[in-house]
Steps between C-alpha positions, in 0.01 A plus 500: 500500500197706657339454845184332318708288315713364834197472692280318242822250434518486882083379530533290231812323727307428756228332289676299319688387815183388655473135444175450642388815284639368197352123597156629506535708207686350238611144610097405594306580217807387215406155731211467674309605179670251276441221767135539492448545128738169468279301818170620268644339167594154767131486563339578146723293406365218757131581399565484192701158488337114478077533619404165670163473388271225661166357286227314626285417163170384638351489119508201273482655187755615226497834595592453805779287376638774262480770785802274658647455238546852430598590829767197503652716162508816626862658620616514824278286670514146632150323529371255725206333439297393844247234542360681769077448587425844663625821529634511782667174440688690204583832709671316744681273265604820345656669847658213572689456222559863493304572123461844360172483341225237499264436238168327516315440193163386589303236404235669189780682361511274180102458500494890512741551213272283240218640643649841327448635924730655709710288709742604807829413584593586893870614574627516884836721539703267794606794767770279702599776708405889484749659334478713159289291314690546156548135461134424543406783298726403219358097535174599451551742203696262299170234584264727394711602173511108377114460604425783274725383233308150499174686534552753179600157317157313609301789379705532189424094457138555534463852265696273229192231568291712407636601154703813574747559217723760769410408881754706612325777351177379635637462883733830458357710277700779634867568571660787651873657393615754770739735488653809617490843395785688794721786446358590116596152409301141448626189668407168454448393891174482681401809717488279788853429450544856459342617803706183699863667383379817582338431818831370636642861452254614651533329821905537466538833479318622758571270755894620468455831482273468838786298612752735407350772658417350805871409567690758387240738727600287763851499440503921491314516811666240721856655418354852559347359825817330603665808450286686732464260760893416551571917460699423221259763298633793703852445412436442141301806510814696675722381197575852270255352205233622391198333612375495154827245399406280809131470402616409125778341605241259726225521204755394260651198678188310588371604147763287307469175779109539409559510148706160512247383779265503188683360273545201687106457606419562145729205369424311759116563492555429091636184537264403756215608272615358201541151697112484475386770180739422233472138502151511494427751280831406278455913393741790570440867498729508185255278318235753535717780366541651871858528604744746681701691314845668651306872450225315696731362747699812558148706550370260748783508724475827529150509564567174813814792632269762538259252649752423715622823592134621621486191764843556627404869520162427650620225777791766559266742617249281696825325651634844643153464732558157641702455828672151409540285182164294642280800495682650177392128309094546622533882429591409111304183431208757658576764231610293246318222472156641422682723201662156316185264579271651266771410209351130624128592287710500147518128557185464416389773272659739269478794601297653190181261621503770809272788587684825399591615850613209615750494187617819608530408900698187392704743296589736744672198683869479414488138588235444231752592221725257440258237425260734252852592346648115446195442312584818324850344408369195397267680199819776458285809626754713585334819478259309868829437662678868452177657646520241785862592576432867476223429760728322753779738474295759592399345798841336558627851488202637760613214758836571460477849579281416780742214665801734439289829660433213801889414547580855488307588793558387842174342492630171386667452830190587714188382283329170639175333491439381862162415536533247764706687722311793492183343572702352841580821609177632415369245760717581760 
């Protein structure tokens, strides 16, 4: 077996035998992820369970009448009609007996009806407490949804009156069909929905790469840092390798605990977003023709290793400046950090809506690549993702030189950032 081979087996050891390491990485978001997408369904599932609804019907006319009675019909809610005199009266009936939504129908709401006028309902949401609001939000949707109802079938009453053959046509003359037209291929699901499946990619991805890059950055500098502060660097550095094998070796190891790092935030981020999209939008990326196929796969893992390999290579460098693991962490969240943020703007926009330079800035940024090139795997552009990988293993292969020229100098003992202290002695 070669040097590079017994020292990357020996890194990836001592990762793997890090239980707090392999807590945080693996063990947290495989759990902590699922819990919160499974505490989300508890409460849609609470605001969207039985709606107390509350009615005070201050009109004596029919109506009035039939308003309650459609309200006493409709799903999921239990109604309770009040005898209440004022408003206030009602409200407070309402808290007290801990009501969703109150309804007041006031007193000319039949008299408006015949009079062919406009007449208003008023709907109070019940906020018991301040919390998310889904349940009150759901309460008064459902309200508004049978009011309508009853409303569309008073106006369809009164067009018939008047000797309409159709009244639906009359009241609706209009109806939409909306579909899709994605990936050279028509599907029969509003754009909305659309744009809702896709727009939970598109706050996935992302937010895992940004995590994954953050950590395993960390993770290359603190062990470089740790190295250097406990002299353990010097030794390692005495050892008859080449420094190149130690700087892959290094590279290589906290390469492949990234990689499964991101695996496990991107199931775990999955499930937890699928606890709130899929139900919802009841529409997978399969069901708009986008999927992953193993050519796809295989590409973009490559793409997320060189990704990888060019913020292990980077924090490497920056970490060989840094006195103790403390300073090493600021050092590479203040290099890092403002190169994987700007991946945060393709949350919001595709990246075609941009100005032209500002395409080719966000380009330039490895970080920005794996999230312009999942979108390439969903539509199968392969031809987008081989130019990406070309890109980053050019500069995966510039930062590697430039770590391993660093380790092979004697510079990566002595180099340090020590503004503090030199300011002190400035002073004295």
């Amino acid at each position: 077996m070669s040097d590079f081979w017994v020292m990357a087996k020996k890194e990836l050891t001592n990762l793997f035998r890090d239980r707090k390491l392999l807590f945080g990485l693996i063990i947290v978001p495989l759990i902590i992820y699922p819990m919160m997408g499974k505490f989300i369904q508890v409460g849609m599932e609470q605001a969207t369970g039985t709606t107390h609804v509350t009615i005070v019907n201050f009109d004596e006319g029919r109506y009035g009448d039939a308003l309650v009675d459609a309200l006493k019909t409709a799903p999921n809610t239990s109604v309770t009609l009040v005898n209440a005199t004022t408003l206030e009266g009602a409200l407070q009936w309402a808290v007290e007996n801990k009501q969703n939504v109150l309804v007041v129908i006031p007193r000319d709401f039949s008299a408006k009806l015949t009079a062919n006028e406009t007449a208003t309902v008023e709907i109070y949401g019940i906020f018991l407490s301040v919390g998310t609001g889904m349940k009150e939000s759901v309460s008064e949707g459902r309200i508004s949804a049978v009011i309508g109802i009853l409303s569309d079938e008073i106006a369809r009453l009164k067009v018939a009156a008047l000797g309409a053959e159709n009244p639906d046509a009359v009241l609706h003359p209009i109806t939409v069909e909306s579909r899709s037209y994605i990936n050279d291929r028509v599907v029969d699901v509003p754009p909305g929905v659309v744009s809702g499946v896709i727009a939970s990619q598109a706050f996935t991805i992302p937010l895992i790469i940004f995590l994954m890059v953050m950590i395993t950055s960390q993770m290359a500098a603190g062990a470089i840092a740790s190295e250097k502060e406990n002299k353990t660097l010097e030794t390692l550095l005495t050892l008859p390798v080449p420094r190149t094998h130690i700087v892959g070796a290094k590279i290589f190891g906290t390469a492949m605990m990234g990689l499964v790092a991101a695996v496990a935030y991107m199931i775990g981020m999955r499930q937890y977003m699928g606890s709130f999209m899929g139900g919802e939008l009841g529409v997978s990326l399969g069901d708009l023709g986008l999927m992953v196929t193993p050519t796809g796969a295989a590409m973009f893992a490559l793409v997320v290793f060189l990704t990888i390999i060019i913020s292990l290579s980077l924090a490497m460098i920056v970490a060989t400046f840094a006195e103790d693991v403390q300073s090493a962490t600021t050092l590479v969240s203040a290099v890092i950090l403002p190169l994987a943020f700007p991946a945060f703007i393709l949350m919001y926009t595709d990246i075609g809506d941009l100005p032209v330079v500002f395409q080719y800035v966000l380009k330039a940024i490895p970080f920005t690549h794996p999230i312009l090139d999942y979108r390439y795997v969903l539509v199968e552009n392969y031809r987008a993702i081989a130019v990406s990988a070309i890109y980053l293993a050019a500069i995966a292969v510039g930062i590697l030189y430039a770590t391993a020229r660093l380790f092979s100098s004697e510079r990566i003992l002595t180099a340090q950032i020590s503004w503090g202290r030199r300011k002190k002695k400035a002073a004295e």
